[in-house]
N, C-alpha and C positions, 0 to 999 in steps of 0.2 A: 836708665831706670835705676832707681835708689835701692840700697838693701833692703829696705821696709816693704816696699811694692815687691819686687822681685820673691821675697819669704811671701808674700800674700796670695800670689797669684798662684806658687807651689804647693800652699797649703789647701787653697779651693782646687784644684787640681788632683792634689792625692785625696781630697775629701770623697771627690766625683769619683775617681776610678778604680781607688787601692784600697780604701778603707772597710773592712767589714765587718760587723757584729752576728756572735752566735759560738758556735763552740768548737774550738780547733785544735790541734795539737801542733805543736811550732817543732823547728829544726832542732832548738835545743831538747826538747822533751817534755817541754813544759806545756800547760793545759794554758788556755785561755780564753776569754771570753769577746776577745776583737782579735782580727790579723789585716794584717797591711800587705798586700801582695802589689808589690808595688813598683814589678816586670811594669805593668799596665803605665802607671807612669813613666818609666824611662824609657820606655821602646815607644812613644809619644812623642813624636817631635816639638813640641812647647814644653814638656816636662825635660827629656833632654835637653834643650834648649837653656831652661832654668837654672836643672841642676847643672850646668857645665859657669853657666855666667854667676850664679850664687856661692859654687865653691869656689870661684878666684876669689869675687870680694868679699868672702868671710876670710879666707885666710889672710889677705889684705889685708882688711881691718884689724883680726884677732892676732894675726901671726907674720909679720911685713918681712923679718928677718929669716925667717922660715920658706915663704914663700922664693925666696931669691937661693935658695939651697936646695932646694928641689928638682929632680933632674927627670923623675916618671913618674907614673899616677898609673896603678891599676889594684886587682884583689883577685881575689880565692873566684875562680871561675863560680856560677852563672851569674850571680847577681849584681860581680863590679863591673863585669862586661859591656854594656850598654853605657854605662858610669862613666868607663875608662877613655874612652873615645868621646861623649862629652865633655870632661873637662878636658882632656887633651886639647880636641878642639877648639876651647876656650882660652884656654892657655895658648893657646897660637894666636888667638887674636887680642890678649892684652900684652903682646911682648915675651913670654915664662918659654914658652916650646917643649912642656913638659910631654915625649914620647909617653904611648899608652904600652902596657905588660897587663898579661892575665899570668895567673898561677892555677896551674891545673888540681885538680883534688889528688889525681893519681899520674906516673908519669907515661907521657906519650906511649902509646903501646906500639909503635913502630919509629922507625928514622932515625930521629935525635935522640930520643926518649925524655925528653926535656920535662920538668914540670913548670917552667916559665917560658914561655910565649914573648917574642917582642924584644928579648934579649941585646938584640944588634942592633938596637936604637940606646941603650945603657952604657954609658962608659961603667967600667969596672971601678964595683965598688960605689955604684952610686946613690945617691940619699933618696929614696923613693917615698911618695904619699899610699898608702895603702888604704882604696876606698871602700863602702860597705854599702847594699842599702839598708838593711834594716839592722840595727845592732839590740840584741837581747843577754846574751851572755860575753857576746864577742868573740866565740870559739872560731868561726869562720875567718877572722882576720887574724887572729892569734896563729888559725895553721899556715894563711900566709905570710905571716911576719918570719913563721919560723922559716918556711921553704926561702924565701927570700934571702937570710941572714945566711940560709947551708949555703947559698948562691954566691955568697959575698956580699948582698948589697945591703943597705943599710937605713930601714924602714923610720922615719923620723918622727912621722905623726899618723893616726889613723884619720878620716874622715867620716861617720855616715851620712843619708839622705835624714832619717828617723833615728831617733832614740830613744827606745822604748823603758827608757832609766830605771833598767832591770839590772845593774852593777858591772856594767862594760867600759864607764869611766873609770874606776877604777882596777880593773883588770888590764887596760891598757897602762894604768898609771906604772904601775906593778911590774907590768913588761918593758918596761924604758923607751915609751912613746908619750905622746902628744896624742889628744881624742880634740875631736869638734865635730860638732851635729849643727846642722843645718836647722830640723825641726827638732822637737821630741813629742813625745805621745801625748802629752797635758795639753800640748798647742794644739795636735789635731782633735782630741778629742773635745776640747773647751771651744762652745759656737756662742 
C-alpha cells in the first residue's frame, strides 16, 4: 500500500472516531474548540495497523539514515502505549526490530521503581524514537525525552499520530530532536 493511501485511510479513520467539535479543555490547559481523542483510533486494529505501517515509511522516506539508528520506539505513558507496540510491530516486519519502552509519568510505586518500562530490550545508551499521539505543546514528550536522557538513552527524533501546529516543531527543535507528524489538524480538518 503506498504512503498516499495508507495517510488516507488514517485520516478517514481518525475522522470517524477521534475527531470532535465543541468546547474542551486539552492536557496543556488550553481551551479549544475540536479535540482528537484518538485512544479510539489506536486501540482499533486498522488504526493501529496504519499507524505502525505509516511510521516506518515516513521515516523511510523523510528520515532513511535515522531510521537505521534507531534501536526503540515508545513515550510518556497513556497515549504512546498502543503507538509503541504498533510500530514496534511494524518494525519487525520491515527488517528495524525497534523493541517497544513506555515511560511512566511517575516512578513505579513498588519493585523496581523504574519510570521506564521495556528497559532489558535497550542496549545501554540507545538512540530511541519517542512517539506522541496528539502533539499541542509537546510537554508530554519533552518529560519523556527528559526521563529518557536521566536514563542514559538518547531520544533522536520525536514522532506524532497528529499535529495540531500549536508550536511543538519547534519545541522539539529546541530540545535537540527531530519531529515528524504523520497528519496535522489542517489535513483533518480540511474535507
Amino acid at each position: 500500500m503506498s504512503l498516499q493511501n495508507l495517510k488516507k485511510d488514517l485520516l478517514n479513520l481518525i475522522r470517524e472516531k477521534s475527531y470532535r467539535e465543541g468546547d474542551f479543555t486539552l492536557a496543556s490547559g488550553q481551551k479549544s474548540n475540536f479535540y482528537i481523542d484518538l485512544k479510539a483510533t489506536t486501540l482499533h486494529s486498522e488504526g493501529a495497523y496504519l499507524i505502525g505501517k505509516l511510521t516506518i515509511q515516513t521515516l523511510k522516506d523523510r528520515a532513511a539514515s535515522l531510521t537505521s539508528k534507531i534501536q526503540g520506539v515508545g513515550g510518556l505513558t497513556l497515549g504512546a502505549d498502543p503507538l509503541a507496540t504498533s510500530v514496534s510491530l511494524a518494525s519487525r516486519e520491515a527488517g528495524l526490530h525497534w523493541p517497544a519502552y513506555i515511560v511512566r509519568k511517575e516512578p513505579k510505586a513498588h519493585g523496581t521503581s523504574k519510570y521506564i518500562e521495556g528497559t532489558e530490550n535497550l542496549p545501554e545508551g540507545a538512540q530511541v524514537l519517542v512517539i506522541e499521539d496528539v502533539v499541542t505543546t509537546g510537554g508530554s514528550s519533552l518529560k519523556a525525552i527528559e526521563r529518557l536522557r536521566e536514563a542514559g538513552y538518547r531520544p533522536v527524533a520525536v514522532l506524532t499520530v497528529v499535529d495540531r501546529e500549536q508550536g511543538g516543531e519547534e519545541v522539539f527543535r529546541n530540545a535537540g530532536v527531530e519531529y515528524f507528524s504523520l497528519l496535522t489538524i489542517t489535513e483533518i480538518r480540511s474535507r
